[in-house]
PASEBA-1860 file (N, C-alpha, C; in nm, 3 decimals):
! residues 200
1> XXXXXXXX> 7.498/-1.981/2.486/7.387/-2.061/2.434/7.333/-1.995/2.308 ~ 7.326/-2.053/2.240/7.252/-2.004/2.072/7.141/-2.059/2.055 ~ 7.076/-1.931/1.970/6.937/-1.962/1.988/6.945/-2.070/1.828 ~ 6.804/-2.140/1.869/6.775/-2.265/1.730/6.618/-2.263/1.701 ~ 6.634/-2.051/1.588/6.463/-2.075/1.575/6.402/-2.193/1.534 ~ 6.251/-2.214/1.532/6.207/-2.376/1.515/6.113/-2.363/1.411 ~ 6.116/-2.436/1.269/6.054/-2.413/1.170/5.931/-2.463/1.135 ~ 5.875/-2.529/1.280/5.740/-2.569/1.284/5.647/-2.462/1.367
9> XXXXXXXX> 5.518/-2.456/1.322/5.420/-2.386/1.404/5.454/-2.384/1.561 ~ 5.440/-2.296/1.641/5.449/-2.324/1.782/5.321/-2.232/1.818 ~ 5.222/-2.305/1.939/5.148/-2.240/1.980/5.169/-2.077/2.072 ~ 5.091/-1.994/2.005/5.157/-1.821/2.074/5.090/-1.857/2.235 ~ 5.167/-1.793/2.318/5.103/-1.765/2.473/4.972/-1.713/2.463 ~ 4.876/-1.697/2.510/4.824/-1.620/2.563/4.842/-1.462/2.569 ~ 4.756/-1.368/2.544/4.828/-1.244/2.556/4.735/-1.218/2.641 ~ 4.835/-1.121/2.774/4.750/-1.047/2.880/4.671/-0.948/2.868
17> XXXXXXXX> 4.617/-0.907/2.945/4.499/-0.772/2.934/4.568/-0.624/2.940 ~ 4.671/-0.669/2.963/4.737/-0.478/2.948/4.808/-0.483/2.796 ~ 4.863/-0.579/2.729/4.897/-0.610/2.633/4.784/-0.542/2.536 ~ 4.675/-0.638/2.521/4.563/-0.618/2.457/4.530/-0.460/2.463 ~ 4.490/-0.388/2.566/4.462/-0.253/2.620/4.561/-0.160/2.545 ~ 4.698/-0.171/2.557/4.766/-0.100/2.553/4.793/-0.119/2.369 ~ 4.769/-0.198/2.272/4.741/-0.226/2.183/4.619/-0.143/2.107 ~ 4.514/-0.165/2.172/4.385/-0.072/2.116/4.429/0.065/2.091
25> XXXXXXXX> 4.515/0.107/2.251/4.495/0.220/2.236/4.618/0.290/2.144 ~ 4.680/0.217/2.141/4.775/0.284/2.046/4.709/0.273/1.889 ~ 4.639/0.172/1.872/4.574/0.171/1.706/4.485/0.276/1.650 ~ 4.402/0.306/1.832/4.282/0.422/1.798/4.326/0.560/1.794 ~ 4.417/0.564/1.885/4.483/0.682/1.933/4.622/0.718/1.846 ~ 4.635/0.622/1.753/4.753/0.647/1.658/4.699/0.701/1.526 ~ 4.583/0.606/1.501/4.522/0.640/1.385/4.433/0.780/1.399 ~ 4.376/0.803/1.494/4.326/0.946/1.504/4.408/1.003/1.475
33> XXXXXXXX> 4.509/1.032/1.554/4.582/1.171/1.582/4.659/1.217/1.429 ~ 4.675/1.055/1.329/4.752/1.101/1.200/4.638/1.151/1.125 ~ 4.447/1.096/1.132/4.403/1.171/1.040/4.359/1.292/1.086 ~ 4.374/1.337/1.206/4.354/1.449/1.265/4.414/1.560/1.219 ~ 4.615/1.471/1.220/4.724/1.576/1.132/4.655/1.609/1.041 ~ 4.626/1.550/0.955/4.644/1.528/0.768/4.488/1.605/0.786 ~ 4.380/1.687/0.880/4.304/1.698/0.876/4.155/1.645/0.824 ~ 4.145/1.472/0.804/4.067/1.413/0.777/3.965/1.375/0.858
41> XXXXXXXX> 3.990/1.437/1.004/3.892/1.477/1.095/3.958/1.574/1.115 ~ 3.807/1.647/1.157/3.884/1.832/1.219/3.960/1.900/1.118 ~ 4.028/2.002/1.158/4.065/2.138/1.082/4.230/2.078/1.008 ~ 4.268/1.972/1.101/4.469/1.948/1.042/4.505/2.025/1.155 ~ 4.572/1.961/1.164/4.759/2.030/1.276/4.796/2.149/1.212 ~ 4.755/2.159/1.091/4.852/2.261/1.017/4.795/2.406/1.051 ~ 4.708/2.453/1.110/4.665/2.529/1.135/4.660/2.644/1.278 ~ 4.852/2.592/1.367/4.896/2.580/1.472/4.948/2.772/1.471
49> XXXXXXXX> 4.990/2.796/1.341/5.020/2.948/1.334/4.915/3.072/1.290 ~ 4.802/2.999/1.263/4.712/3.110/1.231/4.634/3.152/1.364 ~ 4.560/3.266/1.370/4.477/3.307/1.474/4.338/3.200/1.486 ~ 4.353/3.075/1.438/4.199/3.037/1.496/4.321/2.906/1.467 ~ 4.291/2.782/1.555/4.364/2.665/1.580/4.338/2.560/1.671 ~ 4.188/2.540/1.612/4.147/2.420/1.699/4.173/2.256/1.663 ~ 4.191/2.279/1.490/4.261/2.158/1.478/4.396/2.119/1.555 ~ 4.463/2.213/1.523/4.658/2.219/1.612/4.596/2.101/1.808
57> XXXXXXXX> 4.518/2.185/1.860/4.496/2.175/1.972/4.430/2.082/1.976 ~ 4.344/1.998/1.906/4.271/1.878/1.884/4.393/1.762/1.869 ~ 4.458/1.804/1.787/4.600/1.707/1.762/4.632/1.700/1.882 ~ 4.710/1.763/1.887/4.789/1.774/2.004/4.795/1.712/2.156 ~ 4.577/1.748/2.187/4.571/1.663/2.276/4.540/1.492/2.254 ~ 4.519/1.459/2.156/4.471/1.305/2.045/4.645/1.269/2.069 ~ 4.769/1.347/2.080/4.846/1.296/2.030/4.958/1.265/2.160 ~ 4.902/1.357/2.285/4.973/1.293/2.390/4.888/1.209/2.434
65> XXXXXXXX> 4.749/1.210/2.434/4.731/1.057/2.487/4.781/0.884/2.404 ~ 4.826/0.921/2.258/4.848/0.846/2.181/4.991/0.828/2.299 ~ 5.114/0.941/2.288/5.215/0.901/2.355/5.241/0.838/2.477 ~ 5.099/0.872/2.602/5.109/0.789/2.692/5.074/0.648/2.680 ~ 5.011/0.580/2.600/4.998/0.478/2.544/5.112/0.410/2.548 ~ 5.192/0.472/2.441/5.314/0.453/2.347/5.404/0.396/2.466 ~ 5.445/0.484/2.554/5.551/0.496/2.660/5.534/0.382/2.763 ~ 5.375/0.389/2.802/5.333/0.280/2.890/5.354/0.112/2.812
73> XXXXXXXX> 5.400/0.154/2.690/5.382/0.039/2.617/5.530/0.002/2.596 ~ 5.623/0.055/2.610/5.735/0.080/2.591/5.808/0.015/2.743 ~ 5.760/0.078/2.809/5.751/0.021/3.011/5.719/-0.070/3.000 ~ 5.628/-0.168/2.952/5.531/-0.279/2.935/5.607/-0.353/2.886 ~ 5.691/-0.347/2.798/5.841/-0.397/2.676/5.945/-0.447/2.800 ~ 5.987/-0.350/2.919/6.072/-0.450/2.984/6.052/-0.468/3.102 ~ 5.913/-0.452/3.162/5.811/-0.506/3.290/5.778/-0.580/3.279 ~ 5.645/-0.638/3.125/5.562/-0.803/3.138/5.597/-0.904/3.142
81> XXXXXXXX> 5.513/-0.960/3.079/5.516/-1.088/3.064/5.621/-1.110/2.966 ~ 5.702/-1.205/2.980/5.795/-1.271/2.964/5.779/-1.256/2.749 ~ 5.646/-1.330/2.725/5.666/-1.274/2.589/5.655/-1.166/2.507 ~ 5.603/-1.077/2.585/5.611/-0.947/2.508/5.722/-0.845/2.571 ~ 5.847/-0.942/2.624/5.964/-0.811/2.714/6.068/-0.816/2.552 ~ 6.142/-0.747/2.534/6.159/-0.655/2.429/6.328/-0.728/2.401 ~ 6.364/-0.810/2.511/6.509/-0.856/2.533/6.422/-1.019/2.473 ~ 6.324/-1.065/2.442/6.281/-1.210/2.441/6.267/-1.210/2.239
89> XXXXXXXX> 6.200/-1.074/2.219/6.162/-1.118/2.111/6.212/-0.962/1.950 ~ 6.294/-0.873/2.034/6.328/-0.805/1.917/6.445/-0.865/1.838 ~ 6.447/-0.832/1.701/6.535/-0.924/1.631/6.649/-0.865/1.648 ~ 6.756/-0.876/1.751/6.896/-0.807/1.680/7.000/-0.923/1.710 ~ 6.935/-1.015/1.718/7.064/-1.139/1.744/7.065/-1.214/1.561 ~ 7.181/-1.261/1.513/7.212/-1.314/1.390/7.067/-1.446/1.388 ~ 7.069/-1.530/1.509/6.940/-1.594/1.488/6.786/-1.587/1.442 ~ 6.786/-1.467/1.512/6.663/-1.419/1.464/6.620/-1.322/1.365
97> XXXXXXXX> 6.710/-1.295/1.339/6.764/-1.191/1.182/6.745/-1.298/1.085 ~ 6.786/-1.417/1.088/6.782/-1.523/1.003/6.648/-1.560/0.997 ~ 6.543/-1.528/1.118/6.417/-1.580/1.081/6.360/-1.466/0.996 ~ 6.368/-1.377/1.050/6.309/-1.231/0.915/6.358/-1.255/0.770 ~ 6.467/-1.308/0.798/6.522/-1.337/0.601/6.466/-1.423/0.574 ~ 6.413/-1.511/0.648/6.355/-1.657/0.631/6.245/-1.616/0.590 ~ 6.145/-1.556/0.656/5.981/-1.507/0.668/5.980/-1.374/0.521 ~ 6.100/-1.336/0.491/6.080/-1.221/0.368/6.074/-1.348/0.226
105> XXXXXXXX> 6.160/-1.450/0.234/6.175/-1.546/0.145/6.031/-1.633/0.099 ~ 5.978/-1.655/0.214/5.853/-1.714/0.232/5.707/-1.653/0.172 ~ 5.774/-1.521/0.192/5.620/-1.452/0.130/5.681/-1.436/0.002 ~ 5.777/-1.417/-0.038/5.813/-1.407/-0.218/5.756/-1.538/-0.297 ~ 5.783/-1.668/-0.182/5.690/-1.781/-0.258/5.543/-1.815/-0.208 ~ 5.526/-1.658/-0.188/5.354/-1.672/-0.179/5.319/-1.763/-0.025 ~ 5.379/-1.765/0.051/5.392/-1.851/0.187/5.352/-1.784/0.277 ~ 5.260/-1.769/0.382/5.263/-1.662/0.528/5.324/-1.742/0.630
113> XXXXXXXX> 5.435/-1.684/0.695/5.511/-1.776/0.771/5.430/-1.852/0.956 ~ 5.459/-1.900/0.979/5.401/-1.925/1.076/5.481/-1.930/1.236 ~ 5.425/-1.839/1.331/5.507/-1.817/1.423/5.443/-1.775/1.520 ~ 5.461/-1.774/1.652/5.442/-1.681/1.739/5.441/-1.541/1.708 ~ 5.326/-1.452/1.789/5.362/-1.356/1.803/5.478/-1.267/1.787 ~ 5.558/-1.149/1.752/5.652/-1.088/1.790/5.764/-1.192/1.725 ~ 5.789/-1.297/1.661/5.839/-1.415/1.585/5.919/-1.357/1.459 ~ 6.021/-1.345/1.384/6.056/-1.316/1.236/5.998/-1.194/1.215
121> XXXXXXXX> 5.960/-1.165/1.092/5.907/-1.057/1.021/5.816/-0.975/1.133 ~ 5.747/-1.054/1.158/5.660/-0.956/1.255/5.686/-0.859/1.384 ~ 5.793/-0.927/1.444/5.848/-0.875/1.551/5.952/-0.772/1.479 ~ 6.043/-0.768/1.355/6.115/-0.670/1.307/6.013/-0.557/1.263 ~ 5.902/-0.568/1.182/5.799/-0.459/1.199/5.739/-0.416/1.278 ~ 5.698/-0.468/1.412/5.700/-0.369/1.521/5.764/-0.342/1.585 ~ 5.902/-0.362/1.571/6.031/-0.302/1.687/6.078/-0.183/1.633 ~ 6.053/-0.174/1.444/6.052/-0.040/1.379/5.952/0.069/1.398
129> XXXXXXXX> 5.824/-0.027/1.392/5.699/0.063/1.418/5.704/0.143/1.591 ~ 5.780/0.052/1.665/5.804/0.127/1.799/5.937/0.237/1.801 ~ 5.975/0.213/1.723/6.105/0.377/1.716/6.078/0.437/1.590 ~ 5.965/0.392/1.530/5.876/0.556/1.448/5.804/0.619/1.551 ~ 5.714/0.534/1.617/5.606/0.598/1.671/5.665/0.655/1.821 ~ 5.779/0.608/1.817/5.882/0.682/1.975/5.906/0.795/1.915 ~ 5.947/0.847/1.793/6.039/0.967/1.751/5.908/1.071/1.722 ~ 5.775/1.045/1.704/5.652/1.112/1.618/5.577/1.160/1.795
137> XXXXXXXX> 5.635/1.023/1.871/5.560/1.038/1.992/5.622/1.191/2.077 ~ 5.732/1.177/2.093/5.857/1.227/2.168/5.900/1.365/2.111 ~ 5.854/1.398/1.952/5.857/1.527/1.872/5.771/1.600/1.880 ~ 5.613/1.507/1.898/5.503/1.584/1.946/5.466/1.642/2.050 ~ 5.556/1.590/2.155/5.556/1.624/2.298/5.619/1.747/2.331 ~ 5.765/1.777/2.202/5.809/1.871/2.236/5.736/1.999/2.169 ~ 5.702/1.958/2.051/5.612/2.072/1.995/5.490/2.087/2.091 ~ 5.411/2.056/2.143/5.306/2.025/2.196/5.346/2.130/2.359
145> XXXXXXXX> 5.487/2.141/2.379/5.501/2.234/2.515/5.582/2.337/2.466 ~ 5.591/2.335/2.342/5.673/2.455/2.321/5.675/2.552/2.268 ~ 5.510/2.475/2.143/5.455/2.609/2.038/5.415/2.685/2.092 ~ 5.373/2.828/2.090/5.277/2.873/2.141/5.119/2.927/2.011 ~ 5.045/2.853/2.012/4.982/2.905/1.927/4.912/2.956/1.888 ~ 4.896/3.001/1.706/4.883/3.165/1.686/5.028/3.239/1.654 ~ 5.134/3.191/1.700/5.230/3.207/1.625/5.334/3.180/1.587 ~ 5.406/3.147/1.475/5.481/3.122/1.364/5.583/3.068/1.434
153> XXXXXXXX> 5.615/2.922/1.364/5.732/2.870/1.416/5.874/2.857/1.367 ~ 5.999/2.888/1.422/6.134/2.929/1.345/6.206/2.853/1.412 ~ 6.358/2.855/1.369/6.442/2.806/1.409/6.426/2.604/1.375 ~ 6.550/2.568/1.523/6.514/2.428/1.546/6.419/2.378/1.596 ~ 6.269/2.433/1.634/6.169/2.419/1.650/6.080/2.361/1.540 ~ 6.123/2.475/1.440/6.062/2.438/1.309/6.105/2.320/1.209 ~ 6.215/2.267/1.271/6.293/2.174/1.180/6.230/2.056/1.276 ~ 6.192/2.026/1.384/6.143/1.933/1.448/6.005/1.908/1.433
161> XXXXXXXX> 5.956/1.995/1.404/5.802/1.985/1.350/5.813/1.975/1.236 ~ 5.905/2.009/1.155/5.916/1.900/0.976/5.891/1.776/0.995 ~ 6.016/1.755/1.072/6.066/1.627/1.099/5.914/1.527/1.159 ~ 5.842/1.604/1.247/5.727/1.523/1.283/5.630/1.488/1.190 ~ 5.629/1.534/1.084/5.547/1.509/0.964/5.585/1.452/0.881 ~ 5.706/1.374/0.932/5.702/1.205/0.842/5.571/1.109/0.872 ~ 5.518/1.157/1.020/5.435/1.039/1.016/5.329/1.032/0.896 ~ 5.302/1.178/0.880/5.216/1.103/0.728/5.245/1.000/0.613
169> XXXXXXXX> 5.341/0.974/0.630/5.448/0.883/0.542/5.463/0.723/0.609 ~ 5.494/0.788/0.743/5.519/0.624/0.835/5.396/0.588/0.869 ~ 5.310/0.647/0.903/5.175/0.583/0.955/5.122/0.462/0.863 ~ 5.082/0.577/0.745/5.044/0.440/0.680/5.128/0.345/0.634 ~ 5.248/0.346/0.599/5.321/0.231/0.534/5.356/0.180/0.674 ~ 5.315/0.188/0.797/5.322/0.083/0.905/5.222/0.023/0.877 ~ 5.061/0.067/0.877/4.945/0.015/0.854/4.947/-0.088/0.747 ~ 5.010/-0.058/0.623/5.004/-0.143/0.531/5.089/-0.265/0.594
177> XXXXXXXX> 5.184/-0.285/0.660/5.248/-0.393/0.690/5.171/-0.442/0.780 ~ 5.104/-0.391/0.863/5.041/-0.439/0.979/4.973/-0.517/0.952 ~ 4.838/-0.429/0.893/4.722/-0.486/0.902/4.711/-0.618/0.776 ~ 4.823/-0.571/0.680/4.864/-0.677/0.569/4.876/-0.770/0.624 ~ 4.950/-0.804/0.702/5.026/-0.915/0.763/4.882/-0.991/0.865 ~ 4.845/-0.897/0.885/4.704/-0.945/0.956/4.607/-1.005/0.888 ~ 4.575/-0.984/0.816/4.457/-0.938/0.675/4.545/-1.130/0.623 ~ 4.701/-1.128/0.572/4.762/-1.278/0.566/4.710/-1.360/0.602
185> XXXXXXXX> 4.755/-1.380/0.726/4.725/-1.473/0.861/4.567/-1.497/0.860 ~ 4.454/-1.392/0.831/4.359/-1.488/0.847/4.319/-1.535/0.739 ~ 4.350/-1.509/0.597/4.339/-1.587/0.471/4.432/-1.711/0.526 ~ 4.517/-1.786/0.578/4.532/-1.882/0.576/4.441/-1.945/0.735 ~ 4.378/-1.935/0.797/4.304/-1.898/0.914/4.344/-1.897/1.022 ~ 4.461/-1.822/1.043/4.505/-1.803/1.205/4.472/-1.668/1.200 ~ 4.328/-1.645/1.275/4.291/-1.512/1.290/4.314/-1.420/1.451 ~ 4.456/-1.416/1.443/4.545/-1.308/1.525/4.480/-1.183/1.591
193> XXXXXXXX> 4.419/-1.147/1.481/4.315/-1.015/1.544/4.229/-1.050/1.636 ~ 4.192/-1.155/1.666/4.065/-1.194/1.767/4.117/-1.154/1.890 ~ 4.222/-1.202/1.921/4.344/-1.222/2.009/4.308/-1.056/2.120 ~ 4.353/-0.945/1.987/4.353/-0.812/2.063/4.217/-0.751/2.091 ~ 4.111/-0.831/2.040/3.965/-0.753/2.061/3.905/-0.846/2.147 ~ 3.973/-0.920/2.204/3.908/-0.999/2.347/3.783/-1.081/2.296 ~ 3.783/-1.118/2.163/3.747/-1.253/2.099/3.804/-1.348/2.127 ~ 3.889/-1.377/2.159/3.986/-1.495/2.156/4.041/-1.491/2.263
END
């Protein structure tokens, strides 16, 4: 059976209450923990090898609760509800690849596409945004049981904690797509955000 995306508006489901929940907390708990890194609250992460390191430890704990979020959200991907299971709406079939080329075409002519939830473009930016924030989640976890800190980190330890400091890089250029795409949608007035703050 082949899928036949549909190029008219379709009304989105309903989104459930763990959906919503598990949403917040990844926005609050994502966005802390990166300005926490970058030290825009608190001292910075970066401060994990010196003798005083309460930023490191502020992260750290901001950043596994971010990951239990993440994971529970990830569980949530092939447990819920039917539209947010991860086999319904990530793009890797030629059909729905065709709606992301469709929805990239659309905004070049100044267009915000219109779709369900998790639909074209949107669903390819958070199926990416979920294997950044899996690899930032899952790197922090290991740094997080393995530093000891106060002192100096070497080896492949240290190459994994490079590596975790892309998120200063991915965070926000997720944000910019995100909240862009959000920020879209209610200039033409489908205001989506209501949806996750239990407005709507």
């Amino acid at each position: 059976m082949t899928e036949t995306p549909s190029t008219t508006p379709i009304a989105a489901p309903p989104l459930d209450v763990i959906t919503r929940l598990l949403h917040l907390g990844l926005a609050v708990f994502g966005v802390w923990s990166w300005l926490d890194g970058l030290g825009w609250i608190g001292a910075g992460a970066s401060d994990y090898d010196n003798p005083v390191y309460s930023g490191y430890i502020q992260h750290r704990w901001v950043g596994i609760v971010f990951t239990v979020f993440l994971l529970a959200r990830i569980l949530w991907g092939f447990v819920g509800p039917a539209s947010v299971r991860f086999v319904n709406w990530v793009p890797w079939t030629p059909a729905r690849l065709k709606v992301v080329v469709d929805d990239v075409r659309s905004l070049l002519r100044l267009r915000v596409p219109e779709h369900p939830a998790h639909v074209g473009l949107s669903g390819f930016v958070e199926a990416l945004g979920l294997l950044a924030f899996l690899w930032l989640g899952l790197s922090g976890l290991l740094s997080a049981f393995t530093i000891t800190p106060g002192i100096p980190v070497f080896g492949w330890l240290h190459v994994v904690k490079h590596w975790h400091q892309i998120g200063n890089v991915l965070v926000p250029a997720y944000l910019i797509l995100h909240v862009g795409g959000t920020v879209a949608h209610s200039i033409v007035g489908k205001q989506v955000w209501k949806k996750m703050l239990f407005l709507k």
